[in-house]
Structures are given as structure tokens and as C-alpha cells.
The first five atom37 places (N, CA, C, CB, O) and aatype in JSON, in Angstrom:
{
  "aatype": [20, 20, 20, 20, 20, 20, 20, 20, 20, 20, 20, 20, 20, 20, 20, 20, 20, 20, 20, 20, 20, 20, 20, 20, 20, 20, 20, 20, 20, 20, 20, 20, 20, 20, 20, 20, 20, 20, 20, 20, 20, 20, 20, 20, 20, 20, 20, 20, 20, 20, 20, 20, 20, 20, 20, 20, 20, 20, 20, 20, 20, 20, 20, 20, 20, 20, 20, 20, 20, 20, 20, 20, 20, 20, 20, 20, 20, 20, 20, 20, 20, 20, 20, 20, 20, 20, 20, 20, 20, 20, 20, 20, 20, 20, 20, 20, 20, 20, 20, 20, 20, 20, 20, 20, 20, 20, 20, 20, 20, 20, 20, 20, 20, 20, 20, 20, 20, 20, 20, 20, 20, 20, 20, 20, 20, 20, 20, 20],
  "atom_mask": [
    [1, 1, 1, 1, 1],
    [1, 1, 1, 1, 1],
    [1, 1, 1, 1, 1],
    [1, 1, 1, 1, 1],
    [1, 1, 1, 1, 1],
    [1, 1, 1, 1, 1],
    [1, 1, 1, 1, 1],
    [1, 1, 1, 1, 1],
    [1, 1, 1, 1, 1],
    [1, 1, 1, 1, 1],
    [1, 1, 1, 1, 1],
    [1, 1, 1, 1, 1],
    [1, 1, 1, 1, 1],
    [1, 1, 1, 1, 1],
    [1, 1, 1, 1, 1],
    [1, 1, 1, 1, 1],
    [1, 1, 1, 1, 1],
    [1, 1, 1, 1, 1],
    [1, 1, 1, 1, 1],
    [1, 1, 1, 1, 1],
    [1, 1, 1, 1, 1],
    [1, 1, 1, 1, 1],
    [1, 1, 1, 1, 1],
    [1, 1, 1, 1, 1],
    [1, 1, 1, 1, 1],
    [1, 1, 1, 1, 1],
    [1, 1, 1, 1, 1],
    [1, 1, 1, 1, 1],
    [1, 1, 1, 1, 1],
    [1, 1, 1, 1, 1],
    [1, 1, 1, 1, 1],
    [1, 1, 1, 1, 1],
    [1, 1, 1, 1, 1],
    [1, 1, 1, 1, 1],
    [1, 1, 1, 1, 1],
    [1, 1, 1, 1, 1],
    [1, 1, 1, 1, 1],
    [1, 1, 1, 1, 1],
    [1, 1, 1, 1, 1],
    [1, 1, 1, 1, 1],
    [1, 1, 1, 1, 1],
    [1, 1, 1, 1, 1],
    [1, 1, 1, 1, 1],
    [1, 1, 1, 1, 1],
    [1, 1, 1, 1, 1],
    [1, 1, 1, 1, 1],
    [1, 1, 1, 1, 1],
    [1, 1, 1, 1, 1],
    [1, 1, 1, 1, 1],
    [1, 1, 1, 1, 1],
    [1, 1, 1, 1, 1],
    [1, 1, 1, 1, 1],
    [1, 1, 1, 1, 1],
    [1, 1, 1, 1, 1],
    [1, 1, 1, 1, 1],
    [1, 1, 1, 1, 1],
    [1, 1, 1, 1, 1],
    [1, 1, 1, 1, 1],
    [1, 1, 1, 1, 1],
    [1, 1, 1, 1, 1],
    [1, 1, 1, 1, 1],
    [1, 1, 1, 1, 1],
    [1, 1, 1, 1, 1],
    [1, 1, 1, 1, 1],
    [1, 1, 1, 1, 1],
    [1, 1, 1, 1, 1],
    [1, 1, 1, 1, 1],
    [1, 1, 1, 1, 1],
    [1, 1, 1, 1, 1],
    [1, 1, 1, 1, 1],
    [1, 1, 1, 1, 1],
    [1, 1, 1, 1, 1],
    [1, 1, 1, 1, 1],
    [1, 1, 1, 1, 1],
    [1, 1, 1, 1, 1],
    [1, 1, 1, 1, 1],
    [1, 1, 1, 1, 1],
    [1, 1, 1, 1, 1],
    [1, 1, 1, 1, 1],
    [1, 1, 1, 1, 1],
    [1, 1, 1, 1, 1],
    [1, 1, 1, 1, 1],
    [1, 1, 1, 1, 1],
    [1, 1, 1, 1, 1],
    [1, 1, 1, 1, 1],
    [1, 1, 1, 1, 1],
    [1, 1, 1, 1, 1],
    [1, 1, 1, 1, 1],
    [1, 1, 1, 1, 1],
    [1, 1, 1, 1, 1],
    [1, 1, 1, 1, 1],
    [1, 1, 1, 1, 1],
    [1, 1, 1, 1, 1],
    [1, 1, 1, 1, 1],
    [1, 1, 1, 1, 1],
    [1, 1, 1, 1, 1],
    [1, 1, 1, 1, 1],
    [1, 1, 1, 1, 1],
    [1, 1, 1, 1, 1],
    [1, 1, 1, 1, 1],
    [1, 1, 1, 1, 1],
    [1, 1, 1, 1, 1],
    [1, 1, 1, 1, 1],
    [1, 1, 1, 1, 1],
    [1, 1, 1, 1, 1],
    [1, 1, 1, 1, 1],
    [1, 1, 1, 1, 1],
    [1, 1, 1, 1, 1],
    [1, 1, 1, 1, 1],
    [1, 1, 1, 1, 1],
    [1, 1, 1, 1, 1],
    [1, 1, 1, 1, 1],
    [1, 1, 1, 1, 1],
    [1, 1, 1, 1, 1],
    [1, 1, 1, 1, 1],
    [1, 1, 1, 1, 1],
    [1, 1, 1, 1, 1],
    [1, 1, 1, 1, 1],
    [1, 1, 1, 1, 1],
    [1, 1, 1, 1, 1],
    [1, 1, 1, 1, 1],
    [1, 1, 1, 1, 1],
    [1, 1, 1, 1, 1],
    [1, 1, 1, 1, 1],
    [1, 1, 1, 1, 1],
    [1, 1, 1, 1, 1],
    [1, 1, 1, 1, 1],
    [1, 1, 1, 1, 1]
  ],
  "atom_positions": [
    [[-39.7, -50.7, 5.08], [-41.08, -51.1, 4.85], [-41.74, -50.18, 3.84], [-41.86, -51.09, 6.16], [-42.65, -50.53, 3.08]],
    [[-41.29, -49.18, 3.88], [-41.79, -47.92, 2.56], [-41.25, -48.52, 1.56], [-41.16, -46.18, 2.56], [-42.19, -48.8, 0.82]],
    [[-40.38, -48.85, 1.15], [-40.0, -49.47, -0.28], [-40.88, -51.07, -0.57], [-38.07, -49.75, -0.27], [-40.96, -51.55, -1.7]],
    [[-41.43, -51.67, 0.54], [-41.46, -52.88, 0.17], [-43.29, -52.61, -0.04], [-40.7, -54.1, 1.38], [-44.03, -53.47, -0.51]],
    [[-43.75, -51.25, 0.42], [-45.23, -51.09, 0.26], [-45.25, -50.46, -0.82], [-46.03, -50.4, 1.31], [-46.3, -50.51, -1.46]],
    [[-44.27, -49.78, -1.3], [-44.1, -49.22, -2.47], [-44.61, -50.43, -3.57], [-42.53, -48.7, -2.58], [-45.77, -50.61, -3.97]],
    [[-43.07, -51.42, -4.02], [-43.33, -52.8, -4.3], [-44.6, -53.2, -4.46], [-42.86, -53.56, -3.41], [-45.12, -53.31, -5.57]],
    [[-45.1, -53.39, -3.57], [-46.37, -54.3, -3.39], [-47.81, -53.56, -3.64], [-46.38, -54.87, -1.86], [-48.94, -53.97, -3.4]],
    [[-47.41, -52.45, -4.16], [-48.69, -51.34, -3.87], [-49.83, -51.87, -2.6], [-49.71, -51.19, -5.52], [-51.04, -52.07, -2.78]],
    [[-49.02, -52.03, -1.22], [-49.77, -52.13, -0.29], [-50.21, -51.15, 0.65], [-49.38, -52.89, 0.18], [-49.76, -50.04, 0.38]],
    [[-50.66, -51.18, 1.29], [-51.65, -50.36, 2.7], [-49.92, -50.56, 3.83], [-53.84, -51.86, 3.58], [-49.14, -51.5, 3.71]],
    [[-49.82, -49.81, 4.48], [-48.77, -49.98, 5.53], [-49.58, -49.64, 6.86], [-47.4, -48.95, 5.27], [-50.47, -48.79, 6.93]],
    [[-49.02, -50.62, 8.16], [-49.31, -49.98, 9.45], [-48.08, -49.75, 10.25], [-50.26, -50.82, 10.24], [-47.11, -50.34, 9.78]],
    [[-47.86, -49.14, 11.18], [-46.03, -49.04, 11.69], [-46.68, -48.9, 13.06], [-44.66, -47.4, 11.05], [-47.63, -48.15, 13.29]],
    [[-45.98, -49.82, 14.11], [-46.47, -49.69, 15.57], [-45.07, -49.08, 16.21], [-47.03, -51.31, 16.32], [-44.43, -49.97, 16.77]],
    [[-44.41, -47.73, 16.28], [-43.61, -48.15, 16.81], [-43.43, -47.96, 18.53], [-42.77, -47.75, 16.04], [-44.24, -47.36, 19.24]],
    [[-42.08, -48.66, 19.01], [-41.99, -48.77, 20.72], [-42.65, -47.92, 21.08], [-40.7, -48.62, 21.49], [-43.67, -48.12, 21.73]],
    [[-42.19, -46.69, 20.74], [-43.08, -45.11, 21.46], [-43.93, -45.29, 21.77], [-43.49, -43.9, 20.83], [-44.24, -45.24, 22.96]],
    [[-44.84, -45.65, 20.69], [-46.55, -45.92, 20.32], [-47.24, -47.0, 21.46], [-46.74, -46.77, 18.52], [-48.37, -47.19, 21.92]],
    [[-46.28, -47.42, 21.57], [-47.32, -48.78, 22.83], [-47.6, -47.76, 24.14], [-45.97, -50.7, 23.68], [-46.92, -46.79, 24.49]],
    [[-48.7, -48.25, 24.67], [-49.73, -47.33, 26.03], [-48.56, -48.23, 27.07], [-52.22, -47.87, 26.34], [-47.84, -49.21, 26.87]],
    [[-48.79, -47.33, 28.23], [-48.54, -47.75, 29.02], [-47.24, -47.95, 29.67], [-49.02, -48.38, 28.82], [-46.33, -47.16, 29.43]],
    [[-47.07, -48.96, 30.49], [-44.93, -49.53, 30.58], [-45.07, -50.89, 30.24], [-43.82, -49.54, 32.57], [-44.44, -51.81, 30.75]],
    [[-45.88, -50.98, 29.38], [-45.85, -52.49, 29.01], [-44.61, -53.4, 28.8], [-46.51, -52.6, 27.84], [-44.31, -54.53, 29.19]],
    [[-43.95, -52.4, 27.95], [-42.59, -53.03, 27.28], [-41.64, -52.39, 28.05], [-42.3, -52.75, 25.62], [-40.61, -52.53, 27.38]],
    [[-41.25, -51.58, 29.36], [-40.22, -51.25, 30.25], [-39.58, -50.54, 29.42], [-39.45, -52.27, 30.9], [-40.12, -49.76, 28.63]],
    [[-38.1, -50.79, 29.54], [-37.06, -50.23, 28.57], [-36.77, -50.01, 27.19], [-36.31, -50.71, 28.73], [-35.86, -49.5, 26.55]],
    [[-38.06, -50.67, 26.91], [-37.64, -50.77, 25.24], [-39.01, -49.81, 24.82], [-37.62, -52.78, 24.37], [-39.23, -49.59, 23.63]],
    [[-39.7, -49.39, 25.66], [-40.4, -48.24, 25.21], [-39.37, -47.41, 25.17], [-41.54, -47.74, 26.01], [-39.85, -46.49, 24.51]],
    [[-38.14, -47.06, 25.45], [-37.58, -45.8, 25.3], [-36.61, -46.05, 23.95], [-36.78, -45.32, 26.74], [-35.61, -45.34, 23.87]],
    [[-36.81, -46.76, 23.17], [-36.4, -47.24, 22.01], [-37.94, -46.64, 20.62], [-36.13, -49.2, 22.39], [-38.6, -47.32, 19.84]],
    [[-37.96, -45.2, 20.89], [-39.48, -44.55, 20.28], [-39.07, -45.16, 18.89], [-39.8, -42.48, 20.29], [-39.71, -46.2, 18.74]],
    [[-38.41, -44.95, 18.03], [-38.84, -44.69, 16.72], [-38.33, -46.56, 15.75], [-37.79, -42.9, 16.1], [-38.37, -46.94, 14.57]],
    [[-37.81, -47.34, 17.33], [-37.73, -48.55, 16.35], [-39.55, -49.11, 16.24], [-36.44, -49.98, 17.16], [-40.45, -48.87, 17.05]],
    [[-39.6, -49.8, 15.14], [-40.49, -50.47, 14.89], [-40.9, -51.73, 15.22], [-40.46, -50.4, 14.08], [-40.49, -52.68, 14.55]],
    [[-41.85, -51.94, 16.42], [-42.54, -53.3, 17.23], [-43.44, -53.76, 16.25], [-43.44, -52.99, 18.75], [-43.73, -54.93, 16.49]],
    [[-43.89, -53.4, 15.42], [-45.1, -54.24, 14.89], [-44.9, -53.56, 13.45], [-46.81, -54.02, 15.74], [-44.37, -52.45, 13.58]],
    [[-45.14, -53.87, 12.25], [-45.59, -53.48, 10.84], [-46.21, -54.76, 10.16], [-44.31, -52.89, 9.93], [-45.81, -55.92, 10.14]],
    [[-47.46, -54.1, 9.55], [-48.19, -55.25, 8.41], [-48.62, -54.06, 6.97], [-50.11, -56.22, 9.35], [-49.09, -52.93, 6.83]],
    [[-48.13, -55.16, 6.13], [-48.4, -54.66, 4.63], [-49.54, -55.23, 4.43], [-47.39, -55.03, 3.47], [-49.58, -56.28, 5.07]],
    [[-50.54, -55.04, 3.82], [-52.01, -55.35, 3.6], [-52.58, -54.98, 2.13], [-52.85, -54.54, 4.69], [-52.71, -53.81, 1.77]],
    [[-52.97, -56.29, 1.17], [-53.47, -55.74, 0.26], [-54.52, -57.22, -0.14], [-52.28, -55.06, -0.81], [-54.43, -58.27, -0.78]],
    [[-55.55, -56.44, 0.72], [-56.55, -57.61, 0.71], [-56.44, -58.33, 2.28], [-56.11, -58.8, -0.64], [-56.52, -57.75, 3.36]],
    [[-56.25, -59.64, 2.05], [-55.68, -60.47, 3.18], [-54.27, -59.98, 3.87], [-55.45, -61.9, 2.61], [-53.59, -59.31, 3.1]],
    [[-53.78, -60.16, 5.0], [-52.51, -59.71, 5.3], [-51.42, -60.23, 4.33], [-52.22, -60.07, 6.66], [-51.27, -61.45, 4.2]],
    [[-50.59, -59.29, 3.62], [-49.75, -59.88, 2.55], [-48.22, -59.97, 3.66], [-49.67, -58.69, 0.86], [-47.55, -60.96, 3.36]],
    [[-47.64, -59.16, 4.78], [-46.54, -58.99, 4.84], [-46.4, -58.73, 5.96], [-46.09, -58.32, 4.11], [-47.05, -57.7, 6.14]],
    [[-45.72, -59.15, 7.29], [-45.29, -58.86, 8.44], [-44.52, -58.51, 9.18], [-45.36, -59.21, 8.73], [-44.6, -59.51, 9.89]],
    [[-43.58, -57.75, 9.81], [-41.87, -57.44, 10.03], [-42.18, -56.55, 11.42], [-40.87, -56.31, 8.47], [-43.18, -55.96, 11.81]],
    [[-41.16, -56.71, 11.84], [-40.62, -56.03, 13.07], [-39.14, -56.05, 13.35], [-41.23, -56.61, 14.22], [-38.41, -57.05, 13.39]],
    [[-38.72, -54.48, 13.58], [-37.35, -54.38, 14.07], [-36.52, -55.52, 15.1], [-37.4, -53.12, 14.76], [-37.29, -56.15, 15.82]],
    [[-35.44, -55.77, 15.2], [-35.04, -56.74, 16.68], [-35.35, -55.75, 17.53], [-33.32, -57.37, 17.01], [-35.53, -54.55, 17.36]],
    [[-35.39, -56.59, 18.64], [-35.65, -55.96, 20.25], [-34.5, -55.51, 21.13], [-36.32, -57.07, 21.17], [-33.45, -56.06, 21.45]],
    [[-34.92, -54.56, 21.37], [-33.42, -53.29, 21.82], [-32.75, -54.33, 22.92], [-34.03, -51.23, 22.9], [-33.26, -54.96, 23.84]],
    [[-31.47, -54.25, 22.48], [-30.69, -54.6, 22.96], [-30.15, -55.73, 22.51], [-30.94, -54.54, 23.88], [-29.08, -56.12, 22.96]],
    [[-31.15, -56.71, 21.13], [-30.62, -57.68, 20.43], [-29.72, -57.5, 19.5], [-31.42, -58.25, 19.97], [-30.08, -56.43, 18.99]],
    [[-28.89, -57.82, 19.0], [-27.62, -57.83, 17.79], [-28.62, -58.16, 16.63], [-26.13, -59.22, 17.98], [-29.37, -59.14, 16.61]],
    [[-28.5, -57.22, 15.69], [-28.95, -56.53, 14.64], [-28.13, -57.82, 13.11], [-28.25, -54.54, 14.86], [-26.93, -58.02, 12.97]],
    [[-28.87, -58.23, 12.55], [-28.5, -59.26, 11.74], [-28.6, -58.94, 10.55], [-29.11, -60.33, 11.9], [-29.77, -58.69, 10.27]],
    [[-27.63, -58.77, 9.35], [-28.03, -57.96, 8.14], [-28.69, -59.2, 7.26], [-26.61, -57.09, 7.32], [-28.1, -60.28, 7.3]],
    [[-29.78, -59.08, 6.56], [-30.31, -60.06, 5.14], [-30.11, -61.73, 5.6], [-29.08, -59.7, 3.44], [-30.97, -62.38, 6.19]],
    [[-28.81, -62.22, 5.19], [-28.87, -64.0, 4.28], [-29.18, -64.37, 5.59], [-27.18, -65.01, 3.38], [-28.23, -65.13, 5.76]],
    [[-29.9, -64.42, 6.79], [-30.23, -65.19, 7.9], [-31.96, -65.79, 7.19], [-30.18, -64.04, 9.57], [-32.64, -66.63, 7.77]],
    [[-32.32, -65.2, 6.03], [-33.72, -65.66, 6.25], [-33.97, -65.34, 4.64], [-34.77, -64.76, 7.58], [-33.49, -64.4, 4.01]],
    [[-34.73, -66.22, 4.23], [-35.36, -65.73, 2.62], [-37.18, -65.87, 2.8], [-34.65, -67.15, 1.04], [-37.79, -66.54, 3.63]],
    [[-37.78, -64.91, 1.62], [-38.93, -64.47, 1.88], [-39.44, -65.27, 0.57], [-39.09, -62.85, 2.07], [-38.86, -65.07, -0.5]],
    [[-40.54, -66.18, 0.66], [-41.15, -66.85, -0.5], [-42.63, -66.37, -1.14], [-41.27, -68.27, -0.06], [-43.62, -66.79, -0.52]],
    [[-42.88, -65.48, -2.4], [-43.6, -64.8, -2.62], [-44.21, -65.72, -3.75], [-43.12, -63.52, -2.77], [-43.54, -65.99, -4.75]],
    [[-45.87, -66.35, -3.53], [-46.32, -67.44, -4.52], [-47.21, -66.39, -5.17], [-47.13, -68.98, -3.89], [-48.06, -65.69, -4.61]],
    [[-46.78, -66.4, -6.77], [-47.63, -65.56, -6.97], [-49.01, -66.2, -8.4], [-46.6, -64.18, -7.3], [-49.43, -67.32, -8.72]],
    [[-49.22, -65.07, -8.8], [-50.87, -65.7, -9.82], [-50.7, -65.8, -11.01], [-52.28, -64.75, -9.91], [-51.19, -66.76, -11.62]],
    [[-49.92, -64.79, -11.7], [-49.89, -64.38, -12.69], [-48.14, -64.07, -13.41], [-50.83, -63.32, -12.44], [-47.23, -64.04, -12.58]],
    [[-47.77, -63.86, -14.83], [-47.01, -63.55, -15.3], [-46.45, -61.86, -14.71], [-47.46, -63.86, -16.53], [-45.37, -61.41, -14.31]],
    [[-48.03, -61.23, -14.96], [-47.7, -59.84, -14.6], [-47.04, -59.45, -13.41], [-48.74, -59.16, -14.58], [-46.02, -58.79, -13.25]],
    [[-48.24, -60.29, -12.17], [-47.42, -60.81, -11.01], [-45.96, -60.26, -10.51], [-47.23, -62.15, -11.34], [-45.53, -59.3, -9.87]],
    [[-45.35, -61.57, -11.27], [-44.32, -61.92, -10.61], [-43.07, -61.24, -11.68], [-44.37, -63.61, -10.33], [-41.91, -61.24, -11.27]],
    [[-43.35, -60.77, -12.82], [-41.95, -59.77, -13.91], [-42.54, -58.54, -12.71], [-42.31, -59.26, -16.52], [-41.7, -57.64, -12.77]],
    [[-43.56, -58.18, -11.73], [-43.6, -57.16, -11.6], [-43.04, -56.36, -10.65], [-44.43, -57.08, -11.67], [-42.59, -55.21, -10.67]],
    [[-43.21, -57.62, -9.43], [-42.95, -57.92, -7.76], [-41.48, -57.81, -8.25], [-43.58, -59.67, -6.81], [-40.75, -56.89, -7.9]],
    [[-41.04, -58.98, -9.21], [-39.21, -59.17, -9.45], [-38.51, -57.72, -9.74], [-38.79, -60.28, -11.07], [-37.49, -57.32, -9.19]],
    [[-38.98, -57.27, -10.36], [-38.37, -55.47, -10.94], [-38.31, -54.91, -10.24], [-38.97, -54.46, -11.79], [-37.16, -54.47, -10.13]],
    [[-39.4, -54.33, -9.01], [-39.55, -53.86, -8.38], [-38.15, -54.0, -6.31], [-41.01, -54.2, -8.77], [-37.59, -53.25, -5.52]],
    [[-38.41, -55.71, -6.61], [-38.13, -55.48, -5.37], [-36.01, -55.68, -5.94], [-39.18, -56.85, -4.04], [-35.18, -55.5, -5.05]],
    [[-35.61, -55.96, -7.14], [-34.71, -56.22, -7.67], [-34.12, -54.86, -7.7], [-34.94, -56.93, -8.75], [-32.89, -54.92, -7.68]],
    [[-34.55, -53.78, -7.74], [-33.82, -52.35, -7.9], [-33.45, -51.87, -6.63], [-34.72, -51.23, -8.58], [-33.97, -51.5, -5.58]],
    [[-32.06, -52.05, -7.29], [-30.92, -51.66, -5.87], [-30.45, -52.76, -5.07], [-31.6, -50.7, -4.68], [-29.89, -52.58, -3.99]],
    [[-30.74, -54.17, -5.72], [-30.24, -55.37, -5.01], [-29.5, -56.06, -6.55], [-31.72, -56.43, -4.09], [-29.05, -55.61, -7.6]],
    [[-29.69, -57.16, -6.02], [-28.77, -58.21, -6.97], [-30.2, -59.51, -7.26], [-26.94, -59.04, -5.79], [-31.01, -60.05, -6.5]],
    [[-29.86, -59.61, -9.03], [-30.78, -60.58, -9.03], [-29.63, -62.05, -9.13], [-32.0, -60.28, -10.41], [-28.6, -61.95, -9.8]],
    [[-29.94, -63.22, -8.47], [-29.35, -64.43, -7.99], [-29.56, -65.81, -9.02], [-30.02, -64.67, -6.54], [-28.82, -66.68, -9.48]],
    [[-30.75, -65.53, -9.08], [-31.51, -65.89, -10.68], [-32.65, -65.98, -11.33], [-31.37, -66.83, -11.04], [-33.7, -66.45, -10.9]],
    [[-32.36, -65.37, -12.69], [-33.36, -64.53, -13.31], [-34.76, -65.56, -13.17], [-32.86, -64.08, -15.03], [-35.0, -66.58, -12.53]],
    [[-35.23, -65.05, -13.74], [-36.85, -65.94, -13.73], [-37.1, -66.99, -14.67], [-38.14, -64.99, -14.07], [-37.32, -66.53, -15.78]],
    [[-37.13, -68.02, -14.62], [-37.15, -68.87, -15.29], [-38.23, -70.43, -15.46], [-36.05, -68.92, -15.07], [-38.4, -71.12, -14.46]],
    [[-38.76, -70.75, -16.54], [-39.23, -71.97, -16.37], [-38.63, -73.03, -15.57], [-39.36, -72.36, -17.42], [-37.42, -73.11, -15.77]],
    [[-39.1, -73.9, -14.71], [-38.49, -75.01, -13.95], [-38.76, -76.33, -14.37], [-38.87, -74.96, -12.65], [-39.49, -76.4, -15.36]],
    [[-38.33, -77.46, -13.84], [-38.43, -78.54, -14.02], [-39.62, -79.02, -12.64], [-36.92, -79.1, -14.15], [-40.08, -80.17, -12.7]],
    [[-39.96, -78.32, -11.72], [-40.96, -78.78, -11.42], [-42.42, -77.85, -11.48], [-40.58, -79.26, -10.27], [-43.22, -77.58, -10.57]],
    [[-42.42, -77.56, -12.6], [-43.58, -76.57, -13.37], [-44.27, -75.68, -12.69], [-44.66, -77.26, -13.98], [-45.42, -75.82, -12.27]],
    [[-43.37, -74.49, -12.53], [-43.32, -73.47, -12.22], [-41.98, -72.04, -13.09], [-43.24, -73.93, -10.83], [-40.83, -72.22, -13.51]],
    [[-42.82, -70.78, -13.05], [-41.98, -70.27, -13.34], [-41.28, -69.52, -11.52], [-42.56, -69.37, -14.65], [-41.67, -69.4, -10.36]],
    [[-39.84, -69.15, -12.53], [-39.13, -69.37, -10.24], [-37.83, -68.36, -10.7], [-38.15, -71.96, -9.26], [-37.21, -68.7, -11.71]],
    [[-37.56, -67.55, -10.21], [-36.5, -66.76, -9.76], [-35.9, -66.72, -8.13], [-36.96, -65.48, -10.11], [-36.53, -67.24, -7.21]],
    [[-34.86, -66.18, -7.98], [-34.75, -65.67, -6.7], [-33.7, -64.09, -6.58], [-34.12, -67.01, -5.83], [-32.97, -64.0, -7.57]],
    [[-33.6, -63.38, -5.97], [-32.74, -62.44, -5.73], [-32.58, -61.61, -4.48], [-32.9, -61.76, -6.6], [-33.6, -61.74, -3.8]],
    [[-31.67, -60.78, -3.9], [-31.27, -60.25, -2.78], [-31.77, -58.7, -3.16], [-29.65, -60.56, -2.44], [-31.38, -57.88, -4.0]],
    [[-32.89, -58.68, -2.07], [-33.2, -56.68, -2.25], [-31.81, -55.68, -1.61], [-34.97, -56.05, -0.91], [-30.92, -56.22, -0.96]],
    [[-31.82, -54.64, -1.83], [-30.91, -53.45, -1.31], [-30.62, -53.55, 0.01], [-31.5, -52.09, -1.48], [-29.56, -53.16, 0.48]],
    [[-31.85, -54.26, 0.91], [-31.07, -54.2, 2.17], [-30.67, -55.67, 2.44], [-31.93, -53.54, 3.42], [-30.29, -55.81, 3.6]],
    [[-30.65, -56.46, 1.92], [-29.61, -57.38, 1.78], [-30.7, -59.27, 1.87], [-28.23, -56.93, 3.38], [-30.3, -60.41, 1.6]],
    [[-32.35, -58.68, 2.45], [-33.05, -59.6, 2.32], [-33.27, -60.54, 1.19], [-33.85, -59.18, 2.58], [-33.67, -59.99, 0.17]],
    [[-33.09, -62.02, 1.11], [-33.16, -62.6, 0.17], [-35.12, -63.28, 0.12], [-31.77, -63.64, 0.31], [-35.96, -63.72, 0.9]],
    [[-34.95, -62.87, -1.72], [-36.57, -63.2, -2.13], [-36.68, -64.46, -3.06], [-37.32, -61.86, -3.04], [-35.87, -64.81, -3.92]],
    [[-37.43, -64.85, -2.82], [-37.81, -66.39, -3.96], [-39.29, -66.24, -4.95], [-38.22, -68.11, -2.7], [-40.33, -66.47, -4.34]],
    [[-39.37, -66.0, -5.85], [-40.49, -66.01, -6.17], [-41.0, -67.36, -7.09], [-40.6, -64.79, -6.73], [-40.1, -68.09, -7.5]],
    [[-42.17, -67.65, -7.37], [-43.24, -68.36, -8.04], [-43.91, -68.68, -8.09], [-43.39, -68.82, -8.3], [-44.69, -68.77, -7.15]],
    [[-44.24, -69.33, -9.84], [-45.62, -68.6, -10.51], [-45.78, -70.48, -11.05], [-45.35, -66.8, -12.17], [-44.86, -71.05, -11.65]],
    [[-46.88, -71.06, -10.75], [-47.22, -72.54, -11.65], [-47.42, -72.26, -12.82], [-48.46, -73.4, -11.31], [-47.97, -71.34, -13.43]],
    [[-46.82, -73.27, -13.09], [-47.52, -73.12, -15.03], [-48.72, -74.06, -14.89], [-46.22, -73.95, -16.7], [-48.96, -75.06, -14.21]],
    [[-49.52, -73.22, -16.0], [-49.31, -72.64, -17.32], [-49.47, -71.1, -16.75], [-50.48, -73.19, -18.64], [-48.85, -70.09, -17.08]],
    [[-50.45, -71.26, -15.83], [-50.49, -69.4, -15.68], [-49.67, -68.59, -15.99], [-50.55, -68.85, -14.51], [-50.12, -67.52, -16.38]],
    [[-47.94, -68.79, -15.93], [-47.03, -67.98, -15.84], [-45.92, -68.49, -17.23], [-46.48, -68.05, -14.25], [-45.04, -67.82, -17.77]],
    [[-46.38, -69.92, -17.51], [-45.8, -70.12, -18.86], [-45.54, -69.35, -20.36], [-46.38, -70.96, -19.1], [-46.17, -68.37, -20.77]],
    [[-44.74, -69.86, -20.87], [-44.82, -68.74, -22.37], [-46.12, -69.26, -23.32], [-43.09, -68.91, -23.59], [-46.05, -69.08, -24.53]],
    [[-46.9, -69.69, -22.94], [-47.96, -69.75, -24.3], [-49.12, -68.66, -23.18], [-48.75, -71.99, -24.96], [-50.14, -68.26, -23.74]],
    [[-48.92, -68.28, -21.8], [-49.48, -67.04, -21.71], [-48.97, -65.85, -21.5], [-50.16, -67.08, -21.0], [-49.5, -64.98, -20.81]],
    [[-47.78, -65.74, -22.16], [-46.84, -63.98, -22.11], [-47.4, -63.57, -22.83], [-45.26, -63.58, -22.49], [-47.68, -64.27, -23.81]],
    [[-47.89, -62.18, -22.73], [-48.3, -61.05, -23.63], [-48.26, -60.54, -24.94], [-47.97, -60.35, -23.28], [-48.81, -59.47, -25.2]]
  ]
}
């Protein structure tokens, strides 16, 4: 979640098991330093995640892809660089046939990302 607030130049919160009052959660309070709750925040809630629950089988990345709609050109060459270092890009960013610009790629820990941008906002008659 530090790399992905990094990314996002967001606000981070981290709840973890430890952290909950009480015996609310029994056994899995003694699971202190996994993470029950995290939100990335920049503005509106941008991002949500939580560790599995102790004792669940631990699932690496291609079970799930993350779809990031974004505003701008700057946007989305920016989010892509960022979350692309130390993963694999799947494919590069590109104009589409249903008018949008659209990439996708796998971050370092193995999560797969989709991004896009509508044209014209993100088209080449507005690149820099």
C-alpha cells in the first residue's frame, strides 16, 4: 500500500488486526501486523484493500484486475509509469477503437491494472 500511495500521491490509513478494541475479531486479533482495513484517499475515497483473513490461503495477483478511469493525458502516462516500475507492461497505452485512450499491465506484486482515458481529453491533438 506504500508503493501504491506513493503512485497515487495519496493520503494512506492502515487498520491493522492489533489495532481493533476489544475481542471483536477473536483469533485473528492475534494476527497484529496483518492489515484489516486500508483506504488511499485523494479527495473522494480513491482506493481500498485488505490483507486475507488469517487462516485464508493467500492468492498471488491474476485472481482480480483493478480499473483506473482517468481525466487527463498527464493522468494516465503518469499513474502507467509509476505503477509499471517493477512489473510488466501487457499493453502499452494506446488509442482504441472504442474512443478511449487504454493500456493495461501487471504491478511488482503481481496485481493486474487497466487504465483509461476518453478521447479527446487523452487524444493526440491534446499531447503536450
Amino acid at each position: 500500500m506504500e508503493f501504491y500511495k506513493k503512485c497515487f500521491a495519496a493520503e494512506l490509513f492502515l487498520l491493522a488486526y492489533g489495532d481493533v478494541p476489544g475481542e471483536v475479531l477473536g483469533e485473528a486479533r492475534k494476527e497484529k501486523d496483518r492489515i484489516m482495513h486500508a483506504t488511499l484517499s485523494k479527495g473522494a475515497t480513491l482506493l481500498m484493500a485488505a490483507d486475507s483473513m488469517p487462516g485464508s490461503p493467500v492468492r498471488e495477483g491474476g485472481h482480480l484486475a483493478v480499473m483506473i478511469q482517468c481525466e487527463s493525458m498527464e493522468e494516465i502516462e503518469g499513474l502507467f509509469a509509476a505503477l509499471a516500475e517493477g512489473g510488466a507492461v501487457t499493453m502499452a497505452l494506446q488509442d482504441t477503437f472504442w474512443g478511449a485512450r487504454f493500456g493495461t499491465l501487471t504491478d511488482r506484486f503481481g496485481v493486474g491494472w487497466m487504465f483509461n482515458c476518453p478521447l479527446p481529453k487523452c487524444g493526440p491533438a491534446f499531447r503536450p
